[in-house]
C-alpha positions as CSV (number, residue, x, y, z in Angstrom):
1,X,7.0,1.0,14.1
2,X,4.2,1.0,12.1
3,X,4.5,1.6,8.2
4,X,2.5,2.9,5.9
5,X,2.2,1.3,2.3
6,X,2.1,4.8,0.5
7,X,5.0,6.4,-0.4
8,X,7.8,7.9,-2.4
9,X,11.5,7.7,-2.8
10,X,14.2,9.1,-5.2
11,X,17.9,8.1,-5.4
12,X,20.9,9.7,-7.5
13,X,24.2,8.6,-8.3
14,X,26.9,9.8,-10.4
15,X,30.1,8.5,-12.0
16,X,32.2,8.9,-14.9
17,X,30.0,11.4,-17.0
18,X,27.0,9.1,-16.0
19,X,23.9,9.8,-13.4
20,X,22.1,7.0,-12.6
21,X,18.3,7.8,-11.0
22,X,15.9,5.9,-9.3
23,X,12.3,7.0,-8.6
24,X,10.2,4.5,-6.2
25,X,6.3,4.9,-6.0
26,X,4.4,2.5,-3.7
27,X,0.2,2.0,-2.9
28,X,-1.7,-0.3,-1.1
29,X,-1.6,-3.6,-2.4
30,X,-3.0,-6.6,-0.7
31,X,0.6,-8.4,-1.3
32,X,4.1,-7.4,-2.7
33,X,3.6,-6.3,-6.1
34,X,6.9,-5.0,-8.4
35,X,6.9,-3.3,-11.1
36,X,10.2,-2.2,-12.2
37,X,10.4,-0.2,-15.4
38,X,14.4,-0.8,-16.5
39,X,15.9,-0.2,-20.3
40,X,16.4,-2.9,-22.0
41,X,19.9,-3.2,-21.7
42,X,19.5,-3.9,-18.4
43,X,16.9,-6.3,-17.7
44,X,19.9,-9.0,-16.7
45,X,19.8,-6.6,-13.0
46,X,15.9,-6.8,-12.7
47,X,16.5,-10.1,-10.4
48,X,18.7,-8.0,-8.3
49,X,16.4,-4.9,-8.2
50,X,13.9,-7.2,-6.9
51,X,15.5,-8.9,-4.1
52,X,16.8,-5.7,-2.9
53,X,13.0,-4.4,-2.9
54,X,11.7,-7.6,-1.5
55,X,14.1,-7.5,0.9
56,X,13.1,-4.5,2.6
57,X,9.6,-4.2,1.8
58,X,6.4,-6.7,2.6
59,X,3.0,-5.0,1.1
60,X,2.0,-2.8,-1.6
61,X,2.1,-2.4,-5.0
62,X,6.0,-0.5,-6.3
63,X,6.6,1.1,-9.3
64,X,10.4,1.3,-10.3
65,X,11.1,4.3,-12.8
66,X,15.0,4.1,-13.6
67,X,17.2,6.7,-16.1
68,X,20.5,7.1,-17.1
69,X,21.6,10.4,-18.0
70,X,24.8,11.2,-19.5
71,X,26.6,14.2,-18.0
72,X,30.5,14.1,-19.9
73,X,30.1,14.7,-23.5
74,X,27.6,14.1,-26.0
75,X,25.2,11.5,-25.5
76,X,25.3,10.7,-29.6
77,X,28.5,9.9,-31.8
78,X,28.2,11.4,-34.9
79,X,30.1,10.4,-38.5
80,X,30.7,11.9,-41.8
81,X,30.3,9.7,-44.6
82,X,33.0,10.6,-46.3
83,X,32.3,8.4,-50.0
84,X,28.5,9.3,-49.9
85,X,29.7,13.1,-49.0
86,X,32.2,12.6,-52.3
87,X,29.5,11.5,-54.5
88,X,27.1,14.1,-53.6
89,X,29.2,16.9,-54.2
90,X,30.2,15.0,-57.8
91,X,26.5,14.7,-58.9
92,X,25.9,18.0,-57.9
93,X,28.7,19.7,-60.0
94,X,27.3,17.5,-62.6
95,X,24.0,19.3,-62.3
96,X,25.5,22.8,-62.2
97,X,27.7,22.4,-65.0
98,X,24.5,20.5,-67.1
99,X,22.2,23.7,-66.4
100,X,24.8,26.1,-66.8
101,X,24.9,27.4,-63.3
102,X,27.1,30.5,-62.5
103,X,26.7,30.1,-58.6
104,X,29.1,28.5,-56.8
105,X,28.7,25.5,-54.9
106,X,28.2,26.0,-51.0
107,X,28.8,23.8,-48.0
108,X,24.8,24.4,-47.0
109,X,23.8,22.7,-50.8
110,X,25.2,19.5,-49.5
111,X,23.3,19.9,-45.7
112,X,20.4,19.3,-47.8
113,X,21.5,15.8,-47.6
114,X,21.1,14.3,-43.6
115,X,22.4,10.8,-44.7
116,X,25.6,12.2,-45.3
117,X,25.9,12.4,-41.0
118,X,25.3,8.9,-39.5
119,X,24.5,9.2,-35.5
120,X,24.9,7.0,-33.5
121,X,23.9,6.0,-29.7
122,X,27.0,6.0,-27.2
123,X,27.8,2.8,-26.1
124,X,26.0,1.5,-22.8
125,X,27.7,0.6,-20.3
126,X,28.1,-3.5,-19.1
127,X,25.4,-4.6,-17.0
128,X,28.1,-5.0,-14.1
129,X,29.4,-1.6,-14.1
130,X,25.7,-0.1,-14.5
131,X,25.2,-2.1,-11.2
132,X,27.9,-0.5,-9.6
133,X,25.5,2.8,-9.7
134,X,22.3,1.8,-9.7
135,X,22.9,-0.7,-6.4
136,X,23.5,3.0,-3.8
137,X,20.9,5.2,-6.1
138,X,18.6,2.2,-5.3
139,X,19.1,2.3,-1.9
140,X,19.2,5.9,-1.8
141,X,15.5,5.7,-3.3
142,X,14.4,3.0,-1.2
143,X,15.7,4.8,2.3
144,X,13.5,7.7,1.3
145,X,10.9,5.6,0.4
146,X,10.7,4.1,3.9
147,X,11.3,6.9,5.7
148,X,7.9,8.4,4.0
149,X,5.9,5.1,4.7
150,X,7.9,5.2,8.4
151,X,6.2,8.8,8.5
152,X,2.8,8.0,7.1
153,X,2.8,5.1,9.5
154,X,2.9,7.1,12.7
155,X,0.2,8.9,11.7
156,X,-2.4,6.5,10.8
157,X,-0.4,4.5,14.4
158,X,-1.9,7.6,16.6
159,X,-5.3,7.5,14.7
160,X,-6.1,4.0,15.4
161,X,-4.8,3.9,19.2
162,X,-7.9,6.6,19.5
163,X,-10.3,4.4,17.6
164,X,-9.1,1.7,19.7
165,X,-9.2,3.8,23.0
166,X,-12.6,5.0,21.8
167,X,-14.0,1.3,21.1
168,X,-12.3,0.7,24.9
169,X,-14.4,3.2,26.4
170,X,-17.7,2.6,24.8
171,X,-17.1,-1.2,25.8
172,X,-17.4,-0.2,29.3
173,X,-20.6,1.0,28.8
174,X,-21.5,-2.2,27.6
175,X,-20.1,-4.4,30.3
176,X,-21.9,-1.9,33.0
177,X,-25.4,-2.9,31.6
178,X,-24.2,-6.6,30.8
179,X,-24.6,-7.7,34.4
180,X,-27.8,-7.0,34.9
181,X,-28.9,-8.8,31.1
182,X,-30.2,-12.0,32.3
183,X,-32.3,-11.2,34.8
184,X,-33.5,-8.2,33.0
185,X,-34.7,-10.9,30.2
186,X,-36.0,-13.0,33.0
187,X,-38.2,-10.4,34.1
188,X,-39.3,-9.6,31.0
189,X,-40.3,-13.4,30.0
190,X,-41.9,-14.1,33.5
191,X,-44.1,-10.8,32.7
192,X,-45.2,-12.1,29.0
193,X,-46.1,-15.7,29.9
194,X,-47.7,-14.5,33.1
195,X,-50.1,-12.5,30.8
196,X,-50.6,-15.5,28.4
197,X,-51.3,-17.9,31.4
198,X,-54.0,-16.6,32.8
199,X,-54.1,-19.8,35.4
200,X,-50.8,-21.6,36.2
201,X,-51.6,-24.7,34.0
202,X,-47.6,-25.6,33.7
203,X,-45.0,-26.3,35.9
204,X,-43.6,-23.5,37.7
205,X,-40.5,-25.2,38.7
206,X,-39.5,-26.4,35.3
207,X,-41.3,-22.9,33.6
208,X,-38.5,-21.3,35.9
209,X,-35.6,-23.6,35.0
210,X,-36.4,-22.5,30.9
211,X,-37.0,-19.2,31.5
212,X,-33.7,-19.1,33.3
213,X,-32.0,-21.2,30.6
214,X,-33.2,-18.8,27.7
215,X,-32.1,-15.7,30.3
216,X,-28.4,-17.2,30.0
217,X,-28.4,-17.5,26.3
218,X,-28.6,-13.0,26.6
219,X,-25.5,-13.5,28.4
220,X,-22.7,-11.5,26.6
221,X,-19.7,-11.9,29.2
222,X,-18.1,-14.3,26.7
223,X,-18.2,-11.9,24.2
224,X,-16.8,-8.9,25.9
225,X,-13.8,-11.4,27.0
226,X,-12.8,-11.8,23.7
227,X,-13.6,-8.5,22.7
228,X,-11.1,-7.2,25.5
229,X,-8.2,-9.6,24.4
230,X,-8.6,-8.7,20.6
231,X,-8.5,-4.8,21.9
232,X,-5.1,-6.1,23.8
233,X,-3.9,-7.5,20.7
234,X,-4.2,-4.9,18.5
235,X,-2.1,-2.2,20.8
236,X,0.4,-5.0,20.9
237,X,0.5,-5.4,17.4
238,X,0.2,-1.2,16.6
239,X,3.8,-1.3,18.7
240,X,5.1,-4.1,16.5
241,X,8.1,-3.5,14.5
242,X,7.2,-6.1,11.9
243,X,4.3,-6.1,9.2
244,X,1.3,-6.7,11.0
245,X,-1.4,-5.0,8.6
246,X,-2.8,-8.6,7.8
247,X,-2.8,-9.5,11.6
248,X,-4.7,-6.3,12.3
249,X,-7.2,-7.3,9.1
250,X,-8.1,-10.2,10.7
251,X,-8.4,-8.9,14.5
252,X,-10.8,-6.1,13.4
253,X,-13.2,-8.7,11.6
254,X,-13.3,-10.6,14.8
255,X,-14.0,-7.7,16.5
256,X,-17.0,-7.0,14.3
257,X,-18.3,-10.2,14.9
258,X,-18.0,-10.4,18.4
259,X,-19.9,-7.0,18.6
260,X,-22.8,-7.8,16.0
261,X,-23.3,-10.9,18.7
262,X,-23.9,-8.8,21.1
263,X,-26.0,-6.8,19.2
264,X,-27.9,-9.4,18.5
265,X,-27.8,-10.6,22.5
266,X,-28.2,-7.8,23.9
267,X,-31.9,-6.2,23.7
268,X,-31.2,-3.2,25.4
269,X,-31.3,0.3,24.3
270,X,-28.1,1.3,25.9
271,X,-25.9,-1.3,24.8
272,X,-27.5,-1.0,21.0
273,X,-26.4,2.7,21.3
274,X,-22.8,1.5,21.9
275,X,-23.0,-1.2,19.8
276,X,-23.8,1.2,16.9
277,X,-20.7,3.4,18.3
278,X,-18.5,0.4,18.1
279,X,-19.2,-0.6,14.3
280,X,-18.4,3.1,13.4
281,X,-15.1,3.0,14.8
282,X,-13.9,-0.7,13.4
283,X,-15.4,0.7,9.9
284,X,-13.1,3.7,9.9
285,X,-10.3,0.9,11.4
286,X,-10.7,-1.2,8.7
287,X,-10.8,1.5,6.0
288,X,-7.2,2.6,7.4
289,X,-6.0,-1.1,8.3
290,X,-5.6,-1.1,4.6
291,X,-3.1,1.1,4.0
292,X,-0.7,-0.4,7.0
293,X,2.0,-3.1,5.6
């Protein structure tokens, strides 16, 4: 199924007074672009994140968010420095007794002095045992992820089956007035050199043989061929279950070329109507083209 490259997907794991989450973002990228945001402490798994990632995914631009979040306990250990505490409360007696204080000394006098309580960050955990919960909160994350782009995907599937369909019918139009092209042009050319040649000074077997020749050249059979196989193509591809947003690229520019040739061909009001038809709908295919993986 088609798969959009826009998406989002969160994963959550929990062990041992520890929650591990994962938050995936993805946009349209012309390749597969990572960038994984991870705490220092665990860079070592940033090889592993990205194989899992690379493993599942083929276009677009993902942003890794990752936190741990301690949920037993408190997430700082904190100290008493005992022999700074000690000499605190002896240099303040000392200033008591040398200005004669009569008030007594209080446990909040000496909470004037932070140092005296050292915190500390609990120990993280081993880059193994982190990987142990970050490995199902990743694929938690990236299963949601998918399943949004899986989503997005069918939607922008539908949308350019009726730009194809739409592209199918006007191409009919086309081919209706393509059969009678050459000898429209024919006519047309006999008429103008008949006007310049007032006697018939040339030729008229080998006037007839260019005039045919240059009637053939309007021909635009060829084109609508290979208009019709790219058109087969690209409902093939829209029921692919790989990646085929770069296949689809390049089918769509073909497409535009073949139709600005007969454009350029064609000469008749009808088929520049469709023409002008068809370049609006491989526009608004090739705006969503890139947002398909």
């Amino acid at each position: 199924m088609l798969q959009s490259m826009t998406g989002y997907g969160r994963g959550e794991k929990e062990s041992a007074g520890l929650k591990c989450l994962v938050e995936l973002r993805s946009v349209n990228h012309r390749f597969l672009e990572l960038a994984l945001n991870l705490p220092k402490n665990l860079w070592p798994l940033e090889d592993r994140c990205r194989q899992v990632l690379k493993s599942r995914l083929a276009r677009g631009r993902v942003e890794m968010q990752l936190n741990f979040v301690t949920t037993g306990g408190p997430a700082l250990n904190l100290r008493l420095d005992g022999a700074m505490a000690g000499e605190v409360h002896r240099l303040l007696e000392e200033l008591k007794s040398a200005l004669d204080l009569a008030e007594p000394l209080r446990l909040d006098h000496l909470l004037h002095f932070s140092e005296l309580i050292i915190a500390s960050e609990r120990a993280a955990p081993a880059p193994e045992e982190t990987w142990q919960l970050l490995a199902p909160a990743l694929e938690e994350a990236l299963a949601a992820l998918q399943d949004m782009r899986r989503q997005e995907g069918a939607a922008l599937q539908a949308e350019m089956l009726t730009q194809i369909d739409l592209i199918d019918r006007e191409l009919g139009t086309i081919s209706a007035q393509a059969a009678a092209l050459p000898e429209l042009w024919r006519q047309k050319m006999l008429t103008r050199l008949q006007e310049l040649l007032a006697e018939p000074v040339l030729d008229q077997t080998r006037l007839g043989q260019e005039i045919a020749l240059l009637a053939d050249r309007r021909d635009i059979s060829e084109e609508l061929t290979r208009l019709a196989s790219h058109l087969a193509q690209c409902r093939q591809a829209l029921q692919s279950q790989e990646p085929v947003g770069r296949r689809l690229e390049f089918l769509f520019q073909e497409m535009l070329r073949e139709i600005n040739t007969i454009g350029a061909k064609g000469g008749d009001v009808q088929i520049s109507q469709a023409v002008l038809v068809v370049k609006g709908h491989l526009e608004k295919l090739r705006e969503q083209v890139q947002n398909v993986e």
